[in-house]
SEVEX-330338 format. One record per residue (C-alpha): residue number from 1; x, y, z. Coordinates in nm, 4 decimals, decimal comma. Each point is the difference from the previous one (the first is absolute). Layout:
BEGIN
@nr=NUM | X=X | Y=Y | Z=Z
...
END
This chain:
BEGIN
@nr=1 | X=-11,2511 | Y=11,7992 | Z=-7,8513
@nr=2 | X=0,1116 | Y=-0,3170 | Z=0,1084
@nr=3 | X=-0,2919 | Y=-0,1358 | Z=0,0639
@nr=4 | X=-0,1523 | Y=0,1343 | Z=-0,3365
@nr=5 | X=0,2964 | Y=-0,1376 | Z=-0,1493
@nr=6 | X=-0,0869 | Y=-0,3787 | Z=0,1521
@nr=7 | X=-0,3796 | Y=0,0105 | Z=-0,0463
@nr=8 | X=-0,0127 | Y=0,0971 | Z=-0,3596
@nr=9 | X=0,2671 | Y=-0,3079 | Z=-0,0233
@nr=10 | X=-0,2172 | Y=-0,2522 | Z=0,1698
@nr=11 | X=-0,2820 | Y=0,0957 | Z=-0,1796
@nr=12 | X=-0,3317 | Y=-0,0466 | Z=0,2150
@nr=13 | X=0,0757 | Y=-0,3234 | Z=0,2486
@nr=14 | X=-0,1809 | Y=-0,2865 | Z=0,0804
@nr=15 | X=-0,2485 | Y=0,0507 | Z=0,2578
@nr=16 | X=0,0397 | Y=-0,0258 | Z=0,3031
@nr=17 | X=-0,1230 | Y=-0,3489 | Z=0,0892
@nr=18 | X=0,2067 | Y=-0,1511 | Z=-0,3107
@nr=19 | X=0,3002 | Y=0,2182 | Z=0,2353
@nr=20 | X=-0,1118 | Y=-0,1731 | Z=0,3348
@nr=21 | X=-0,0230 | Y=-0,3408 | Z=-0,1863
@nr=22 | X=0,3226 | Y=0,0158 | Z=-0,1236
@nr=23 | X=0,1914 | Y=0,0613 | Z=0,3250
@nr=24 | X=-0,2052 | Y=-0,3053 | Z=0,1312
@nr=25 | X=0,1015 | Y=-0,2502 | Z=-0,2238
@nr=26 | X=0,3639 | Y=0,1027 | Z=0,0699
@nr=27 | X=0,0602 | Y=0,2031 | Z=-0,3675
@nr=28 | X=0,2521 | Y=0,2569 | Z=0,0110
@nr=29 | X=-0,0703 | Y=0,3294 | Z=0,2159
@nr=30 | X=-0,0997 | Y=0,3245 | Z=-0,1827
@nr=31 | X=0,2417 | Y=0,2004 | Z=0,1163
@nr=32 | X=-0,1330 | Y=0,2701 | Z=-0,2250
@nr=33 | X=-0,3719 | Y=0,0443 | Z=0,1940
@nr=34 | X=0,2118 | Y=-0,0252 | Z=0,3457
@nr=35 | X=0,2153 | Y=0,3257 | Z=-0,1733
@nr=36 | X=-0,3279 | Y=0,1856 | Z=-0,1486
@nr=37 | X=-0,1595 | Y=-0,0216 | Z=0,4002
@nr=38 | X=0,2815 | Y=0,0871 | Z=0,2128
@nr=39 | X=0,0211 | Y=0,2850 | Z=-0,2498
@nr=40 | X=-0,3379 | Y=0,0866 | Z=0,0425
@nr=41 | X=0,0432 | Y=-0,0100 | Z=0,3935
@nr=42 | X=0,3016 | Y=0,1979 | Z=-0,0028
@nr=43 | X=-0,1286 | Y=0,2631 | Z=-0,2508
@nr=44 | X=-0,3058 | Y=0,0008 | Z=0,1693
@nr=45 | X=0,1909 | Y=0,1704 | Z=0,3303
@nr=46 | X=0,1923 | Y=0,2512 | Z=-0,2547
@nr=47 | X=-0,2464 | Y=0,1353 | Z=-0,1954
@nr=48 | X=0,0814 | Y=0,3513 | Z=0,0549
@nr=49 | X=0,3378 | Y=-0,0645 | Z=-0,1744
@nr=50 | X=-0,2149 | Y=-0,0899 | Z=-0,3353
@nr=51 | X=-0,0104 | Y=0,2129 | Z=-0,2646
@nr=52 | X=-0,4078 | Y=-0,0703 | Z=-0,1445
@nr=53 | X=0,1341 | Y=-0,2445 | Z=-0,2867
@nr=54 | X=0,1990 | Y=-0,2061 | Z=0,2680
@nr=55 | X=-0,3412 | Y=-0,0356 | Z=0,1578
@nr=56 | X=-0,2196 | Y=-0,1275 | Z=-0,2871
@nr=57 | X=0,2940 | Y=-0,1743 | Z=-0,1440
@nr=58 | X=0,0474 | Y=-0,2268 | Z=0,3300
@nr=59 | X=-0,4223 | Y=-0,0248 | Z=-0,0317
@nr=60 | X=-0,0291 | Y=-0,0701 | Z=-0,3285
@nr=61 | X=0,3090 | Y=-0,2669 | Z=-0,0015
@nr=62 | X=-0,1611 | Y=-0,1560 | Z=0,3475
@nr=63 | X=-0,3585 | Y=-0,0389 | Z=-0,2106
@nr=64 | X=0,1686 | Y=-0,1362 | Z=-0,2954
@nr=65 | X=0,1868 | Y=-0,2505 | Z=0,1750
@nr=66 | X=-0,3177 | Y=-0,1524 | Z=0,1190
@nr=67 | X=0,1335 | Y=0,1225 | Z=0,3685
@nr=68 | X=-0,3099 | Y=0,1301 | Z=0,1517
@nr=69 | X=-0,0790 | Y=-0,3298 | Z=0,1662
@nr=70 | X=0,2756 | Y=0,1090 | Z=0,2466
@nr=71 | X=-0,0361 | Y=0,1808 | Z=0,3179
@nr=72 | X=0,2990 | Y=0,2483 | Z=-0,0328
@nr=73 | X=-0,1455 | Y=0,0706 | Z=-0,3554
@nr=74 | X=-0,3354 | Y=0,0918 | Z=0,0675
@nr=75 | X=0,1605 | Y=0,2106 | Z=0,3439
@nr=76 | X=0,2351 | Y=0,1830 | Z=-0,2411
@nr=77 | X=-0,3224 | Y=0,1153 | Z=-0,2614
@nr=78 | X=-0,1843 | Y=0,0898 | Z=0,2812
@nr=79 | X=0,2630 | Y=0,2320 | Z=0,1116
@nr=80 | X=0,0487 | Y=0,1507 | Z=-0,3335
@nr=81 | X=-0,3746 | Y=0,0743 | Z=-0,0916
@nr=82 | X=0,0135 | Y=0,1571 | Z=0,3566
@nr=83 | X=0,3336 | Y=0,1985 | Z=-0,0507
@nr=84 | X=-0,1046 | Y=0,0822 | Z=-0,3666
@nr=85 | X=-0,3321 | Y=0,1429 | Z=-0,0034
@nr=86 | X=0,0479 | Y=0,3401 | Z=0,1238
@nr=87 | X=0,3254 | Y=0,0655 | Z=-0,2285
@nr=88 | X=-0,1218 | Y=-0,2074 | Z=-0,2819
@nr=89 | X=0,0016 | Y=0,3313 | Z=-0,2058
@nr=90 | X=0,3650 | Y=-0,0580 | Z=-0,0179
@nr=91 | X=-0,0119 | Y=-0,3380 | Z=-0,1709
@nr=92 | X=0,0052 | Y=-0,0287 | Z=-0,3545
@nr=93 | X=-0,3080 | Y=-0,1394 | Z=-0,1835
@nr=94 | X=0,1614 | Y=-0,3385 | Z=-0,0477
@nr=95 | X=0,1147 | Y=-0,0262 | Z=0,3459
@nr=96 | X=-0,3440 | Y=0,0542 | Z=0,0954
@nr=97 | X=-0,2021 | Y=-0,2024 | Z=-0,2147
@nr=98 | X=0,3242 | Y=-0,2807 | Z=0,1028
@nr=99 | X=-0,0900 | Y=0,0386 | Z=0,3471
@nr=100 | X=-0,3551 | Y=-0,0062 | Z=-0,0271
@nr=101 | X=0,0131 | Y=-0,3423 | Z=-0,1953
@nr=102 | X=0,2131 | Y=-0,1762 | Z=0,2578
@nr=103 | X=-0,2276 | Y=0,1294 | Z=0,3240
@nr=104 | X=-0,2942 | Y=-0,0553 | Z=-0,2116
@nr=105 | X=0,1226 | Y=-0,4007 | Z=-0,0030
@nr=106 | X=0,0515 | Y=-0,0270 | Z=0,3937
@nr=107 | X=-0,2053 | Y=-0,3293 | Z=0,1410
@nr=108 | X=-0,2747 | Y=-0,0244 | Z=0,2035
@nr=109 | X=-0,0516 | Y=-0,0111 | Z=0,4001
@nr=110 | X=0,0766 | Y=-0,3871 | Z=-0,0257
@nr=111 | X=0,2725 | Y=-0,0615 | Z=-0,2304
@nr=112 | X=0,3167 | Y=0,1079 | Z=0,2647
@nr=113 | X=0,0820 | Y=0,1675 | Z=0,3331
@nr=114 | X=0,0585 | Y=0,3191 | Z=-0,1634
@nr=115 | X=-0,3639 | Y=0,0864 | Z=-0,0013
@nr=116 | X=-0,0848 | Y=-0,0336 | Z=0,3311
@nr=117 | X=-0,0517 | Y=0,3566 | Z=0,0427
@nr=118 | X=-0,2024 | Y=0,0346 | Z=-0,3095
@nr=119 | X=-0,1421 | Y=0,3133 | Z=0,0679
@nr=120 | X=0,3219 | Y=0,1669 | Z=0,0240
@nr=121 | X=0,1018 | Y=-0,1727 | Z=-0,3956
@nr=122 | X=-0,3717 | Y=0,1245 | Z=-0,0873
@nr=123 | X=0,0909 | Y=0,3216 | Z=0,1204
@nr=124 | X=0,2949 | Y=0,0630 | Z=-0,1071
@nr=125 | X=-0,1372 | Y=-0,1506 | Z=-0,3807
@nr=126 | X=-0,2454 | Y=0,2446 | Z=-0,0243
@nr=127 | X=0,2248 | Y=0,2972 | Z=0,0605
@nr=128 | X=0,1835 | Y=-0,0756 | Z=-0,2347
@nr=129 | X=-0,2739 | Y=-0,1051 | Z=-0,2435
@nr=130 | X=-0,1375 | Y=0,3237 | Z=0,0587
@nr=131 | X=0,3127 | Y=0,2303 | Z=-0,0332
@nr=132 | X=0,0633 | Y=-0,2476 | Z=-0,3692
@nr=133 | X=-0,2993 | Y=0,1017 | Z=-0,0994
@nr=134 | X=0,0452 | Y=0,3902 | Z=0,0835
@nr=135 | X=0,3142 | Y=-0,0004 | Z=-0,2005
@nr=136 | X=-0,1286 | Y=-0,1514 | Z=-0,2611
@nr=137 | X=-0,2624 | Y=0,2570 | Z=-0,0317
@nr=138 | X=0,2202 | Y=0,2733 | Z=0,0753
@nr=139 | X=0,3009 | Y=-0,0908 | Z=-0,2197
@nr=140 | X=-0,1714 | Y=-0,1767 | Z=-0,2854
@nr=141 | X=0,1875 | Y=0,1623 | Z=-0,2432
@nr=142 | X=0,3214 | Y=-0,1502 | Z=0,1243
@nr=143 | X=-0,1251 | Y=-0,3580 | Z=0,0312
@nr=144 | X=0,0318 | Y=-0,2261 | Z=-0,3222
@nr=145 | X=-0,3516 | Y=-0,1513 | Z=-0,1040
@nr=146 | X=0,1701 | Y=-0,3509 | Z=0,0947
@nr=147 | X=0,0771 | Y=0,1807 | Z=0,3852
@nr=148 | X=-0,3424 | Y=0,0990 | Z=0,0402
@nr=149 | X=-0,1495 | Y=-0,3642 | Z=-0,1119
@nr=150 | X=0,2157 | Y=-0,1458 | Z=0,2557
@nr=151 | X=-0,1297 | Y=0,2147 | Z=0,2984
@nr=152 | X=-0,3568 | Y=-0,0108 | Z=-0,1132
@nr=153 | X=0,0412 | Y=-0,3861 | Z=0,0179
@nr=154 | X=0,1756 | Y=-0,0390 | Z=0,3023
@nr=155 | X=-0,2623 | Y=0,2588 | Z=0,1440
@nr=156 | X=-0,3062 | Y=-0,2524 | Z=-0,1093
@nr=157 | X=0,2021 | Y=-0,3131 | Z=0,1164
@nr=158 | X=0,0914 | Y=0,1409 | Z=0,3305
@nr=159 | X=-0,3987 | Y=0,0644 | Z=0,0814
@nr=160 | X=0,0493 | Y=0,3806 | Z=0,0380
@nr=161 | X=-0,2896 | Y=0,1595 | Z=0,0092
@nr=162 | X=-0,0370 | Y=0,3919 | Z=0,0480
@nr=163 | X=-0,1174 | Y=0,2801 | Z=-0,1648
@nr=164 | X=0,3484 | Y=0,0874 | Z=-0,1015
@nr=165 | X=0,0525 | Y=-0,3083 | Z=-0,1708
@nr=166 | X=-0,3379 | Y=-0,0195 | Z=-0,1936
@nr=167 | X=0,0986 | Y=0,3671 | Z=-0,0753
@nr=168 | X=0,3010 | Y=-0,1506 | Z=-0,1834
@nr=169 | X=-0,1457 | Y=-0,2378 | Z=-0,1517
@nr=170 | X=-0,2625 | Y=0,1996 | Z=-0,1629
@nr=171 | X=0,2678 | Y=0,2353 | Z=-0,0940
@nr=172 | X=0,2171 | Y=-0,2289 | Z=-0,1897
@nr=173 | X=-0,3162 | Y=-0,1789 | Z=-0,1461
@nr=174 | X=-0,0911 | Y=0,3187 | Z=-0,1595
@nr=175 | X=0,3873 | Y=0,0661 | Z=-0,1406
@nr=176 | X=0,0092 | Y=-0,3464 | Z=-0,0949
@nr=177 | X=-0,3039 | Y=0,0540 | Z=-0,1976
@nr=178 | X=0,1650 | Y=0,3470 | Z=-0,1583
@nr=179 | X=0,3375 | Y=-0,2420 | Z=-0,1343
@nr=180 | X=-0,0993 | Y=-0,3568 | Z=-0,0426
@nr=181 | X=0,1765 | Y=0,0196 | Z=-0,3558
@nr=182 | X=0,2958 | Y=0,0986 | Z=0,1745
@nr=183 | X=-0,0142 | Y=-0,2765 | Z=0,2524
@nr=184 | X=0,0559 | Y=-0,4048 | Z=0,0484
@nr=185 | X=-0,2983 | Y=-0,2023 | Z=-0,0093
@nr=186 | X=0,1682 | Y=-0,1625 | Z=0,3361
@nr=187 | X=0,0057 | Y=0,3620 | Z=0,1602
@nr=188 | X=-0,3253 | Y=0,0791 | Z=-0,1091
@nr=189 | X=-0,1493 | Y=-0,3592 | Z=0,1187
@nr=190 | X=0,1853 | Y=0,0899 | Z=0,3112
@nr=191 | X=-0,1490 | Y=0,3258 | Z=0,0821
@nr=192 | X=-0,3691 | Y=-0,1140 | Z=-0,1148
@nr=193 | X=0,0199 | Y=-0,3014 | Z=0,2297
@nr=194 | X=0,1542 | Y=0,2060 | Z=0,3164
@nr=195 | X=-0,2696 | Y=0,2570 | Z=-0,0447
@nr=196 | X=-0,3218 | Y=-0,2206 | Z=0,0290
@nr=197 | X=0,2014 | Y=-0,1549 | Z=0,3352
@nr=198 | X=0,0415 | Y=0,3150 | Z=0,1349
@nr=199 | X=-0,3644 | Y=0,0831 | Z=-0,0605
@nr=200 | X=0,0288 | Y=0,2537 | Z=-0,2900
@nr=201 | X=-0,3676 | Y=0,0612 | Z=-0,1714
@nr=202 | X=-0,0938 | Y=-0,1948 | Z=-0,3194
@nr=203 | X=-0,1126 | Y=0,3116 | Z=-0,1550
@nr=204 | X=0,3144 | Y=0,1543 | Z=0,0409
@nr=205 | X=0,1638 | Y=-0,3333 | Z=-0,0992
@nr=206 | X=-0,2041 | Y=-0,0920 | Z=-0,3415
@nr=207 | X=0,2068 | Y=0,2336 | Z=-0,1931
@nr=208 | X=0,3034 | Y=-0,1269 | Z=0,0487
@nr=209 | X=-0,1461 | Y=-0,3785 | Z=-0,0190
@nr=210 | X=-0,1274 | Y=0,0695 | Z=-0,3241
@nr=211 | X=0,3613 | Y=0,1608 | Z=-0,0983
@nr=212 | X=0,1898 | Y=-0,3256 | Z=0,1145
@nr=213 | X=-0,2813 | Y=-0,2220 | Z=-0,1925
@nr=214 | X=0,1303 | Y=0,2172 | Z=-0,2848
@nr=215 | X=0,3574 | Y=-0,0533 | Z=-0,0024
@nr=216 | X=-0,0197 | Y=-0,3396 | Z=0,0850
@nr=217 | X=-0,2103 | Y=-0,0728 | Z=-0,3247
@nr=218 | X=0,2636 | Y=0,1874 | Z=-0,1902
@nr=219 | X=0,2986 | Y=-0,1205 | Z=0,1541
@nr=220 | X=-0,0684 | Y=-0,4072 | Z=-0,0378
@nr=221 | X=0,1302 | Y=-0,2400 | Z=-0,0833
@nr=222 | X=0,3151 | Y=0,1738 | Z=0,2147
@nr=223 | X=-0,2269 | Y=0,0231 | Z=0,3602
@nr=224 | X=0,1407 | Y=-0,2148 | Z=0,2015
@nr=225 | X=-0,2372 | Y=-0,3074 | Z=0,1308
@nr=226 | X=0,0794 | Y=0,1411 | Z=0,3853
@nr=227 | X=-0,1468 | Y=0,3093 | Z=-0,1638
@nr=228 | X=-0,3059 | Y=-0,1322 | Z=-0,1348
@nr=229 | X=-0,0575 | Y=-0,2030 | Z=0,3197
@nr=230 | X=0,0254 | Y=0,3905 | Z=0,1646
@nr=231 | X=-0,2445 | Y=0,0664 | Z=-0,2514
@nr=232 | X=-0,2475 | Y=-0,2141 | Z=0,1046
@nr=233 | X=0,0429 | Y=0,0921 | Z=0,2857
@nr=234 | X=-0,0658 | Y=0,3571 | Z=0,0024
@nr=235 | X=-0,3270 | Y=-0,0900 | Z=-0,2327
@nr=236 | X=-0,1215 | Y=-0,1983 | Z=0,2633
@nr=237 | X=0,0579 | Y=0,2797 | Z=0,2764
@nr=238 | X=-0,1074 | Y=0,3054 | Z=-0,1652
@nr=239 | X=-0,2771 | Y=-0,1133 | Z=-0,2996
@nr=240 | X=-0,0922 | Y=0,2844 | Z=-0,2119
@nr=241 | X=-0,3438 | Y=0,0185 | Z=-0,2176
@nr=242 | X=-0,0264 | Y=-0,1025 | Z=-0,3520
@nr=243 | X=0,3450 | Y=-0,2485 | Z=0,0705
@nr=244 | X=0,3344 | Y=0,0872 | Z=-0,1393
@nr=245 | X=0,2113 | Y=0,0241 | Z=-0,3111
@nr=246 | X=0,0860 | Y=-0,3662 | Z=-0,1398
@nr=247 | X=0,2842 | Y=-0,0894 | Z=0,2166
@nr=248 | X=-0,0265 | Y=-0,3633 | Z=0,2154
@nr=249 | X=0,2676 | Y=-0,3269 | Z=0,0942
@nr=250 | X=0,0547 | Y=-0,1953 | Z=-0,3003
@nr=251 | X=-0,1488 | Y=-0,3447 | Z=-0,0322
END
């Protein structure tokens, strides 16, 4: 809780050159990062004494601090995705889709240390990518439409490719597509988008396409202009015949 407490107060951090550019020219020392990675290091070698919240709450503070630069960081998601995976049926939906978003946001190979062993972090990534995406399945009815977005994203952001996933995906395209008039046009962009990353047939995705297209006519001038941009996007990936209903970025 403590360090849930002190990321949502810092808010999401400079990165981490800014960081490493400060110290050089002599500014004063963030204590707060040196805190949020011994925590990480130290939690890291207790995580049996973690309830499930305690570990997507130390994940999800670690990614929102802008902390996955650091070597104890990315050790300590590692060793939750590993630890997490096979009892992730005891997490609750937002501690998963939590969890999911910070491991999804681990570097690459190059960026620190920590990924010297990257087939281990791949490993241990997919497992839990995979187990996320069982749950989600499994226990859809307990996840909250905004839960589900957030795995599905973290899913296509991570790279995760398996026939579980695109299972998922295809899944919640075709729910989506059942409650759009229930749903935010951010969610829906969200799920759309994730779905043609993670491979999910245009056929299966048109409907739900032409749904969004739909709401976002109706709903302007209140879309947001990160929405439309989304928008765009999602025209671009996934083109259906004969166009779509009158819905674009404003001059």
């Amino acid at each position: 809780m403590l360090a849930w407490s002190l990321a949502k107060f810092r808010g999401r951090t400079r990165s981490n050159k800014k960081k490493h550019d400060r110290k050089e020219s002599g500014a004063e020392v963030d204590y707060a990062s040196y805190f949020l990675a011994y925590l990480a290091e130290v939690a890291r070698g207790r995580l049996s004494e973690f309830a499930p919240q305690g570990i997507s709450n130390i994940a999800w503070a670690l990614a929102t601090a802008d902390m996955l630069g650091e070597e104890e960081s990315c050790h300590y998601l590692t060793a939750a995705a590993l630890a997490a995976a096979p009892s992730l049926a005891d997490f609750a939906p937002q501690a998963i889709s939590n969890l999911c978003w910070a491991v999804s946001r681990l570097p690459g190979g190059n960026v620190s240390r920590a990924n010297s062993n990257r087939q281990n972090t791949s490993m241990a990534v997919s497992a839990l990518f995979e187990a996320a995406a069982q749950q989600a399945m499994h226990r859809v009815s307990e996840f909250s439409w905004q839960d589900l977005s957030s795995v599905v994203v973290a899913l296509s952001h991570g790279r995760h490719r398996s026939c579980t996933t695109h299972m998922m995906a295809t899944q919640l395209v075709i729910q989506a597509t059942n409650n759009c008039h229930k749903l935010t046009t951010q969610v829906m962009l969200n799920i759309a988008l994730s779905a043609t990353r993670l491979s999910v047939q245009h056929n299966i995705l048109w409907p739900l396409v032409i749904q969004i297209g739909g709401c976002i006519s109706a709903r302007l001038p209140r879309v947001s202009s990160i929405d439309l941009c989304q928008w765009e996007q999602l025209q671009n990936r996934c083109p259906v015949s004969g166009g779509y209903p009158s819905a674009s970025l404003p001059a």
